[in-house]
C-alpha positions in Angstrom: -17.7 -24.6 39.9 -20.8 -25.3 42.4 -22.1 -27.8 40.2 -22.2 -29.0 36.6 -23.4 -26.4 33.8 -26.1 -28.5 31.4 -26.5 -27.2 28.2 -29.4 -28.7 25.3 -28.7 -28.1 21.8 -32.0 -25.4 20.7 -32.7 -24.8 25.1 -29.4 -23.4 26.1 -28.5 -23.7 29.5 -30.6 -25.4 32.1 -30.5 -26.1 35.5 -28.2 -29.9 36.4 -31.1 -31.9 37.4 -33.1 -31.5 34.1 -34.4 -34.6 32.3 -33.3 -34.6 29.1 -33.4 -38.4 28.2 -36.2 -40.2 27.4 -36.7 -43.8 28.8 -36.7 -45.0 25.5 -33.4 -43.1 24.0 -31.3 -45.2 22.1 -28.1 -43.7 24.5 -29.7 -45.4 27.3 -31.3 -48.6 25.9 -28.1 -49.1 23.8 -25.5 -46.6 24.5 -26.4 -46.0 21.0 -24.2 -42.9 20.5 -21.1 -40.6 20.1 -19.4 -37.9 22.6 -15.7 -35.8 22.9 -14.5 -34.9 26.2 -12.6 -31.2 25.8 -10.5 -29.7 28.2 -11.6 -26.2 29.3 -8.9 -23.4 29.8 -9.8 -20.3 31.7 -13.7 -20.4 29.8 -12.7 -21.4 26.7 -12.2 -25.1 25.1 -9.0 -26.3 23.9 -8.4 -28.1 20.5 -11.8 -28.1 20.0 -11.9 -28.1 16.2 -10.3 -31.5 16.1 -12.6 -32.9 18.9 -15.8 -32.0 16.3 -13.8 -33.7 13.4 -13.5 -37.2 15.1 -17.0 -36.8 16.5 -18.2 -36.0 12.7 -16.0 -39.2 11.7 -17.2 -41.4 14.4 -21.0 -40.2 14.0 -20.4 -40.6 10.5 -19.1 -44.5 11.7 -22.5 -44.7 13.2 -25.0 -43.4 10.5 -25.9 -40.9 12.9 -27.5 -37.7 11.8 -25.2 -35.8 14.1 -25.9 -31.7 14.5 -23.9 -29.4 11.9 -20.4 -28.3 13.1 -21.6 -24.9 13.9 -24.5 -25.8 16.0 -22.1 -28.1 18.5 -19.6 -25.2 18.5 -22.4 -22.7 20.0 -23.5 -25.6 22.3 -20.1 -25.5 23.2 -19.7 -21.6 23.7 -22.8 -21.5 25.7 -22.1 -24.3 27.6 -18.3 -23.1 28.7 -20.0 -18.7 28.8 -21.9 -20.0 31.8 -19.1 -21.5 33.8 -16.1 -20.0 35.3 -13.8 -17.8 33.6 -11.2 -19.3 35.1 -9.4 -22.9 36.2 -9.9 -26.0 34.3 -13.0 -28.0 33.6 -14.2 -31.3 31.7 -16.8 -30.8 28.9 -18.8 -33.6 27.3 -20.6 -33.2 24.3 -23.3 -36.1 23.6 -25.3 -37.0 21.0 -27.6 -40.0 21.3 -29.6 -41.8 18.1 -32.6 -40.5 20.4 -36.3 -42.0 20.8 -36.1 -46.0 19.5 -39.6 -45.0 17.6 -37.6 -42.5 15.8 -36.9 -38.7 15.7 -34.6 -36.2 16.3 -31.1 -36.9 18.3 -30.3 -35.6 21.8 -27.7 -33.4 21.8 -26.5 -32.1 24.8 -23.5 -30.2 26.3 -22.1 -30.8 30.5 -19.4 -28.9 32.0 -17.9 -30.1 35.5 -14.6 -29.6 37.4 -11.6 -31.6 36.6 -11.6 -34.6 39.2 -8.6 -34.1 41.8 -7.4 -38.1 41.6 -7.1 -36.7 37.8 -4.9 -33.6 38.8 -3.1 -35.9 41.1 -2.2 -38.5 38.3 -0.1 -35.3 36.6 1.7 -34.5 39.6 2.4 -38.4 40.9 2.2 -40.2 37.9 0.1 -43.6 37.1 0.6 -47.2 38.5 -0.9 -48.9 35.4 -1.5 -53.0 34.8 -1.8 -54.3 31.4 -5.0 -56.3 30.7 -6.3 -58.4 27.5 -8.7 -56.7 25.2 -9.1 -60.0 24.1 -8.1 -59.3 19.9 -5.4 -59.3 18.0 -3.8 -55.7 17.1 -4.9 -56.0 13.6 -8.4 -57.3 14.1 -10.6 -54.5 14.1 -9.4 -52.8 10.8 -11.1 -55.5 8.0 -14.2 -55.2 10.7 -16.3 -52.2 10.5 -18.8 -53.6 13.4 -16.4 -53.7 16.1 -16.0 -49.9 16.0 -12.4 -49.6 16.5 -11.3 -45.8 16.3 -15.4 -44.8 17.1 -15.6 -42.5 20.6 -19.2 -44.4 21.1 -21.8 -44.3 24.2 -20.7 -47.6 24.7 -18.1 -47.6 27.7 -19.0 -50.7 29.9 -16.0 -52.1 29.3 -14.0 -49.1 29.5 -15.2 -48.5 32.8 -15.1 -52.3 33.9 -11.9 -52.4 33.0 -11.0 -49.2 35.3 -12.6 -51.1 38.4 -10.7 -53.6 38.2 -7.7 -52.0 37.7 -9.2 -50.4 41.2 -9.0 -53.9 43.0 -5.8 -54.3 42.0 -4.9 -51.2 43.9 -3.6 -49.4 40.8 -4.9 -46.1 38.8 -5.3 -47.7 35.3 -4.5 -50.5 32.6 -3.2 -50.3 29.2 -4.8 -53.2 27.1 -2.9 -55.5 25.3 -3.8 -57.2 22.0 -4.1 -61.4 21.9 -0.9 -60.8 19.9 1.1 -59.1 22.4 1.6 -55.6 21.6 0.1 -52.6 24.0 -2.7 -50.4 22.6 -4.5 -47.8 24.8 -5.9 -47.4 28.2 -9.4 -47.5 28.6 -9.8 -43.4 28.3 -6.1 -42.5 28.0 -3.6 -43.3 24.8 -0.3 -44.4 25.5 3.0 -42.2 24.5 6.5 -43.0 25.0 9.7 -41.7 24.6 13.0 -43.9 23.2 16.2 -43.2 21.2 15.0 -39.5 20.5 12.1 -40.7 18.9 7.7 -39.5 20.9 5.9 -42.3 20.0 2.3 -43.6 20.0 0.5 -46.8 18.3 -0.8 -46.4 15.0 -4.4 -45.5 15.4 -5.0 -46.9 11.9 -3.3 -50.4 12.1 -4.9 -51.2 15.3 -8.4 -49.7 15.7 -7.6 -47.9 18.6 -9.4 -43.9 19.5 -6.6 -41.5 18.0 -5.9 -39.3 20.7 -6.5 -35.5 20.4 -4.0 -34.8 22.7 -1.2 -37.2 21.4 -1.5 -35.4 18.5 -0.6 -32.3 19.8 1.8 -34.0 21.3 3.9 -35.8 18.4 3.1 -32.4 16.7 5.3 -30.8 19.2 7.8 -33.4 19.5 10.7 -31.0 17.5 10.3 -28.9 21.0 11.9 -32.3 23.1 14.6 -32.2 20.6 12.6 -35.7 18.8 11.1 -36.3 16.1 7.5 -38.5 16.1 6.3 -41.5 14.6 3.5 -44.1 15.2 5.2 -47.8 16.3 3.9 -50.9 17.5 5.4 -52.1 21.1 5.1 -54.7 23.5 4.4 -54.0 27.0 8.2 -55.3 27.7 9.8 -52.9 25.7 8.5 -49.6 27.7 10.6 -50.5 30.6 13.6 -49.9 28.9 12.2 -46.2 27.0 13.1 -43.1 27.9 9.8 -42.3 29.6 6.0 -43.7 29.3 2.9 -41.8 29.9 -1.0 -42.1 29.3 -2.3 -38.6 27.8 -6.1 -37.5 27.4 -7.8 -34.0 26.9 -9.0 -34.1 30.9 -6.0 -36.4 31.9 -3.3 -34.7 30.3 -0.2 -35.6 30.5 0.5 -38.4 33.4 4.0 -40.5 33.7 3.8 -43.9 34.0 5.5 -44.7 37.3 4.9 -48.2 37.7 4.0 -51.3 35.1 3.0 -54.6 36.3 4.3 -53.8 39.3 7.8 -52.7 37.9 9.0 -49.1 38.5 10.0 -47.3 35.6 12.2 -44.7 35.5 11.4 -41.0 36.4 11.5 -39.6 33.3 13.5 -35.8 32.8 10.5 -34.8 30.4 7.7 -35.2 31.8 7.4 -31.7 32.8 8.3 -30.1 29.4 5.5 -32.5 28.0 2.8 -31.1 30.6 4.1 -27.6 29.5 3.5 -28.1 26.3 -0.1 -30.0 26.4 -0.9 -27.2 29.0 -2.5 -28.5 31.6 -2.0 -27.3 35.4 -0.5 -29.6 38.4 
Protein backbone atom coordinates (compact mmCIF):
# COMPACT_ATOMS: atom_id res chain seq x y z
CA UNK A 1 0.00 0.00 0.00
CA UNK A 2 1.77 3.28 -1.42
CA UNK A 3 -0.13 5.37 0.91
CA UNK A 4 -3.20 5.59 3.00
CA UNK A 5 -6.75 5.08 1.07
CA UNK A 6 -9.24 8.10 2.57
CA UNK A 7 -12.69 7.52 2.27
CA UNK A 8 -15.75 10.40 3.22
CA UNK A 9 -19.01 9.10 4.09
CA UNK A 10 -21.44 10.58 0.77
CA UNK A 11 -17.64 11.45 -1.36
CA UNK A 12 -16.22 8.01 -1.50
CA UNK A 13 -12.69 7.84 -1.93
CA UNK A 14 -10.35 10.77 -2.10
CA UNK A 15 -7.02 11.42 -2.54
CA UNK A 16 -4.71 11.27 1.37
CA UNK A 17 -4.04 14.79 1.62
CA UNK A 18 -7.70 15.94 1.44
CA UNK A 19 -9.05 18.39 4.19
CA UNK A 20 -11.84 17.01 5.65
CA UNK A 21 -11.89 18.72 9.07
CA UNK A 22 -12.84 21.90 9.79
CA UNK A 23 -10.82 24.15 12.22
CA UNK A 24 -13.74 24.37 14.24
CA UNK A 25 -14.76 20.38 14.40
CA UNK A 26 -15.58 19.23 17.68
CA UNK A 27 -12.86 16.08 16.98
CA UNK A 28 -10.26 18.57 16.91
CA UNK A 29 -11.18 21.28 19.44
CA UNK A 30 -12.28 18.46 21.80
CA UNK A 31 -11.56 15.07 20.55
CA UNK A 32 -15.17 15.13 20.68
CA UNK A 33 -15.86 11.77 19.12
CA UNK A 34 -15.96 7.94 18.52
CA UNK A 35 -13.82 5.54 16.13
CA UNK A 36 -13.11 1.34 15.73
CA UNK A 37 -9.91 0.23 14.36
CA UNK A 38 -10.65 -3.15 12.11
CA UNK A 39 -8.19 -5.44 10.95
CA UNK A 40 -8.17 -5.89 7.17
CA UNK A 41 -7.61 -9.53 5.71
CA UNK A 42 -6.80 -9.91 2.06
CA UNK A 43 -9.48 -6.69 1.12
CA UNK A 44 -11.99 -7.51 3.35
CA UNK A 45 -12.52 -6.40 7.23
CA UNK A 46 -12.64 -8.77 9.98
CA UNK A 47 -15.26 -8.94 12.79
CA UNK A 48 -16.61 -5.98 11.55
CA UNK A 49 -20.15 -6.36 12.67
CA UNK A 50 -19.07 -6.25 16.31
CA UNK A 51 -16.73 -3.27 15.71
CA UNK A 52 -20.18 -1.13 14.38
CA UNK A 53 -22.06 -2.47 17.56
CA UNK A 54 -19.54 -0.90 20.20
CA UNK A 55 -19.17 2.17 17.99
CA UNK A 56 -23.28 2.39 17.95
CA UNK A 57 -22.93 1.82 21.97
CA UNK A 58 -20.18 4.23 22.54
CA UNK A 59 -21.75 6.90 20.06
CA UNK A 60 -24.91 6.16 21.70
CA UNK A 61 -22.55 6.97 25.26
CA UNK A 62 -21.88 10.22 23.55
CA UNK A 63 -25.37 11.48 22.32
CA UNK A 64 -23.86 11.46 19.00
CA UNK A 65 -26.05 11.19 15.98
CA UNK A 66 -23.73 8.62 14.53
CA UNK A 67 -24.39 7.45 10.63
CA UNK A 68 -26.92 4.26 10.25
CA UNK A 69 -25.20 0.83 10.33
CA UNK A 70 -25.44 0.44 6.67
CA UNK A 71 -24.02 3.63 5.63
CA UNK A 72 -20.51 2.91 7.88
CA UNK A 73 -20.53 -0.64 6.35
CA UNK A 74 -20.33 0.80 2.62
CA UNK A 75 -17.85 3.41 4.00
CA UNK A 76 -16.12 0.46 4.98
CA UNK A 77 -16.47 -1.60 1.64
CA UNK A 78 -15.40 1.31 -0.37
CA UNK A 79 -12.72 2.19 1.79
CA UNK A 80 -11.09 -1.48 1.96
CA UNK A 81 -12.33 -2.07 -2.53
CA UNK A 82 -9.69 0.60 -3.13
CA UNK A 83 -6.80 -0.98 -1.29
CA UNK A 84 -4.99 -4.10 -1.90
CA UNK A 85 -6.57 -7.37 -2.31
CA UNK A 86 -4.13 -8.75 -0.47
CA UNK A 87 -1.88 -8.58 3.06
CA UNK A 88 -3.06 -6.91 6.05
CA UNK A 89 -3.99 -3.35 6.82
CA UNK A 90 -5.39 -1.01 9.76
CA UNK A 91 -8.78 0.70 9.05
CA UNK A 92 -10.20 3.56 11.23
CA UNK A 93 -13.52 4.60 11.09
CA UNK A 94 -14.20 8.20 12.62
CA UNK A 95 -16.93 10.09 13.43
CA UNK A 96 -16.58 13.47 14.96
CA UNK A 97 -19.68 15.66 16.67
CA UNK A 98 -18.52 18.09 13.66
CA UNK A 99 -18.73 22.03 13.35
CA UNK A 100 -19.03 23.57 17.24
CA UNK A 101 -21.86 25.88 15.49
CA UNK A 102 -23.65 22.82 14.75
CA UNK A 103 -24.46 20.45 11.78
CA UNK A 104 -23.87 17.28 10.39
CA UNK A 105 -20.91 14.86 11.82
CA UNK A 106 -17.72 14.00 9.94
CA UNK A 107 -17.55 10.58 9.06
CA UNK A 108 -14.72 9.31 7.51
CA UNK A 109 -12.99 6.02 6.70
CA UNK A 110 -8.56 5.54 6.46
CA UNK A 111 -6.95 2.52 5.48
CA UNK A 112 -3.01 2.18 6.02
CA UNK A 113 -0.55 -0.74 6.30
CA UNK A 114 -0.08 -2.61 9.57
CA UNK A 115 3.09 -0.88 11.31
CA UNK A 116 6.11 -3.41 11.25
CA UNK A 117 7.11 -2.67 15.24
CA UNK A 118 3.28 -4.03 15.35
CA UNK A 119 4.10 -7.24 13.28
CA UNK A 120 7.20 -7.55 15.26
CA UNK A 121 5.37 -7.47 18.81
CA UNK A 122 3.57 -10.96 17.39
CA UNK A 123 6.69 -12.59 16.49
CA UNK A 124 8.97 -11.26 19.68
CA UNK A 125 6.49 -10.61 22.13
CA UNK A 126 5.94 -7.33 24.43
CA UNK A 127 8.19 -5.92 27.35
CA UNK A 128 5.23 -4.20 29.10
CA UNK A 129 5.50 -1.86 32.54
CA UNK A 130 2.49 -1.42 34.63
CA UNK A 131 1.47 2.25 35.24
CA UNK A 132 -1.44 3.95 37.52
CA UNK A 133 -4.56 5.06 35.81
CA UNK A 134 -4.95 6.75 38.87
CA UNK A 135 -8.80 5.06 39.91
CA UNK A 136 -9.90 2.46 41.66
CA UNK A 137 -11.19 -0.71 39.40
CA UNK A 138 -14.73 -0.07 40.35
CA UNK A 139 -14.81 3.70 39.85
CA UNK A 140 -15.98 4.39 36.62
CA UNK A 141 -19.20 2.12 36.59
CA UNK A 142 -21.58 4.51 39.17
CA UNK A 143 -19.88 7.44 36.78
CA UNK A 144 -21.25 7.85 33.38
CA UNK A 145 -18.79 11.13 32.67
CA UNK A 146 -15.69 9.38 32.92
CA UNK A 147 -16.48 7.23 29.84
CA UNK A 148 -15.21 4.01 30.83
CA UNK A 149 -15.94 1.26 28.16
CA UNK A 150 -16.47 4.51 25.35
CA UNK A 151 -13.69 4.03 22.26
CA UNK A 152 -13.70 8.17 22.23
CA UNK A 153 -11.43 10.72 20.17
CA UNK A 154 -9.98 11.34 23.25
CA UNK A 155 -6.53 9.42 23.45
CA UNK A 156 -3.92 11.92 24.99
CA UNK A 157 -3.51 9.88 27.63
CA UNK A 158 -3.48 6.70 25.80
CA UNK A 159 -0.79 7.90 23.74
CA UNK A 160 1.17 9.69 26.75
CA UNK A 161 1.09 6.75 28.37
CA UNK A 162 2.79 4.82 25.36
CA UNK A 163 5.73 7.44 25.35
CA UNK A 164 6.51 6.96 28.34
CA UNK A 165 6.48 3.48 28.35
CA UNK A 166 9.07 4.57 25.26
CA UNK A 167 11.58 6.16 27.77
CA UNK A 168 11.48 3.37 29.73
CA UNK A 169 12.86 1.40 26.84
CA UNK A 170 9.76 -0.92 26.75
CA UNK A 171 6.86 -1.53 23.99
CA UNK A 172 3.84 -0.86 26.35
CA UNK A 173 2.15 -0.55 29.90
CA UNK A 174 -0.85 -2.26 31.36
CA UNK A 175 -2.53 0.22 33.77
CA UNK A 176 -3.27 -0.63 37.11
CA UNK A 177 -6.24 0.60 39.23
CA UNK A 178 -5.48 2.75 42.78
CA UNK A 179 -6.70 -0.58 44.16
CA UNK A 180 -4.21 -2.85 42.73
CA UNK A 181 -5.64 -4.91 40.17
CA UNK A 182 -4.39 -4.74 36.28
CA UNK A 183 -6.90 -3.43 33.61
CA UNK A 184 -5.82 -2.80 30.04
CA UNK A 185 -3.09 -1.35 27.99
CA UNK A 186 -3.50 1.78 26.53
CA UNK A 187 -4.83 0.29 22.94
CA UNK A 188 -4.45 -3.43 23.78
CA UNK A 189 -6.68 -5.71 26.48
CA UNK A 190 -4.94 -8.00 28.60
CA UNK A 191 -5.54 -11.98 28.29
CA UNK A 192 -4.01 -14.69 30.28
CA UNK A 193 -3.92 -18.10 30.59
CA UNK A 194 -3.89 -20.19 34.23
CA UNK A 195 -5.16 -23.50 35.56
CA UNK A 196 -6.93 -24.30 32.12
CA UNK A 197 -8.89 -21.34 32.44
CA UNK A 198 -8.42 -17.78 28.99
CA UNK A 199 -9.05 -15.02 30.95
CA UNK A 200 -9.61 -11.33 30.61
CA UNK A 201 -11.02 -8.42 33.13
CA UNK A 202 -14.55 -7.88 33.31
CA UNK A 203 -15.24 -5.12 30.98
CA UNK A 204 -18.35 -4.35 33.04
CA UNK A 205 -16.99 -4.18 36.66
CA UNK A 206 -14.19 -2.03 35.75
CA UNK A 207 -15.00 0.46 32.89
CA UNK A 208 -12.46 -0.74 30.73
CA UNK A 209 -12.90 -0.88 26.25
CA UNK A 210 -14.22 -4.67 25.81
CA UNK A 211 -11.96 -5.95 23.34
CA UNK A 212 -13.23 -7.26 19.97
CA UNK A 213 -10.59 -9.48 19.63
CA UNK A 214 -10.57 -11.01 23.25
CA UNK A 215 -13.83 -11.92 22.55
CA UNK A 216 -13.07 -13.99 19.81
CA UNK A 217 -10.67 -15.12 21.74
CA UNK A 218 -12.50 -16.43 25.07
CA UNK A 219 -15.05 -17.57 22.39
CA UNK A 220 -12.50 -19.96 21.08
CA UNK A 221 -11.08 -20.82 24.28
CA UNK A 222 -12.69 -24.79 24.01
CA UNK A 223 -9.98 -24.91 20.92
CA UNK A 224 -6.85 -24.53 23.84
CA UNK A 225 -8.58 -27.24 25.66
CA UNK A 226 -10.05 -24.12 28.38
CA UNK A 227 -12.83 -22.86 29.15
CA UNK A 228 -13.15 -18.69 29.58
CA UNK A 229 -14.22 -16.45 32.17
CA UNK A 230 -13.80 -12.73 33.01
CA UNK A 231 -11.48 -12.32 36.53
CA UNK A 232 -10.04 -9.63 38.32
CA UNK A 233 -5.95 -9.96 38.84
CA UNK A 234 -3.19 -8.18 40.22
CA UNK A 235 -0.23 -7.51 38.29
CA UNK A 236 1.61 -10.17 40.67
CA UNK A 237 -0.40 -12.92 39.89
CA UNK A 238 0.49 -13.02 35.96
CA UNK A 239 3.93 -14.18 36.69
CA UNK A 240 2.93 -17.27 37.84
CA UNK A 241 0.00 -17.91 34.70
CA UNK A 242 0.33 -20.07 32.11
CA UNK A 243 0.98 -17.31 29.56
CA UNK A 244 0.01 -13.37 29.36
CA UNK A 245 -0.61 -11.44 26.23
CA UNK A 246 -2.00 -7.97 25.12
CA UNK A 247 -4.52 -8.58 22.00
CA UNK A 248 -6.05 -5.82 19.70
CA UNK A 249 -7.80 -5.94 16.16
CA UNK A 250 -4.27 -4.35 14.50
CA UNK A 251 -2.11 -5.85 17.38
CA UNK A 252 -3.34 -9.23 17.48
CA UNK A 253 -2.17 -11.51 19.53
CA UNK A 254 1.38 -10.47 21.27
CA UNK A 255 2.97 -12.55 24.44
CA UNK A 256 4.02 -10.80 27.17
CA UNK A 257 7.66 -11.56 27.51
CA UNK A 258 8.72 -9.39 30.15
CA UNK A 259 6.72 -7.45 33.25
CA UNK A 260 8.37 -4.89 35.36
CA UNK A 261 11.31 -6.01 34.20
CA UNK A 262 10.64 -9.82 35.12
CA UNK A 263 10.71 -12.47 32.37
CA UNK A 264 7.77 -14.47 32.15
CA UNK A 265 7.64 -17.59 30.80
CA UNK A 266 7.43 -18.47 27.05
CA UNK A 267 4.25 -19.60 26.85
CA UNK A 268 3.40 -23.19 24.54
CA UNK A 269 0.25 -21.30 23.18
CA UNK A 270 0.95 -18.48 21.94
CA UNK A 271 1.01 -19.72 18.48
CA UNK A 272 -2.32 -21.70 18.54
CA UNK A 273 -3.81 -18.26 19.98
CA UNK A 274 -2.28 -16.20 16.84
CA UNK A 275 -3.77 -19.05 14.64
CA UNK A 276 -6.89 -18.73 15.91
CA UNK A 277 -7.19 -14.69 15.99
CA UNK A 278 -5.60 -14.93 12.43
CA UNK A 279 -3.23 -12.60 12.11
CA UNK A 280 0.18 -13.13 10.11
CA UNK A 281 3.86 -13.06 11.77
Amino acid sequence: MAEPVVAVLGRGVVPAETAILRADDLGVLRGDGVFETVHVRDGEPWLLEPHLDRMARSAARLELDLPDRTALAELAAITCAAGPATGEGALRLVCTRGAEAGGPPTVFARLAPVPEPVRAGRRVGLAVVTATLGVAAAARKPAPWLLGGVKALSYAVNMASQRWAGTRAVDDVLWVSADGYALEAPTSSLVWLAGGVLCTVPAERTGILAGITVGWLLEQAPALGARAAERMVRPAELASADGVWLTSSVRGVAAVRELDGVALPVSPHTAKLQQLAGHPT
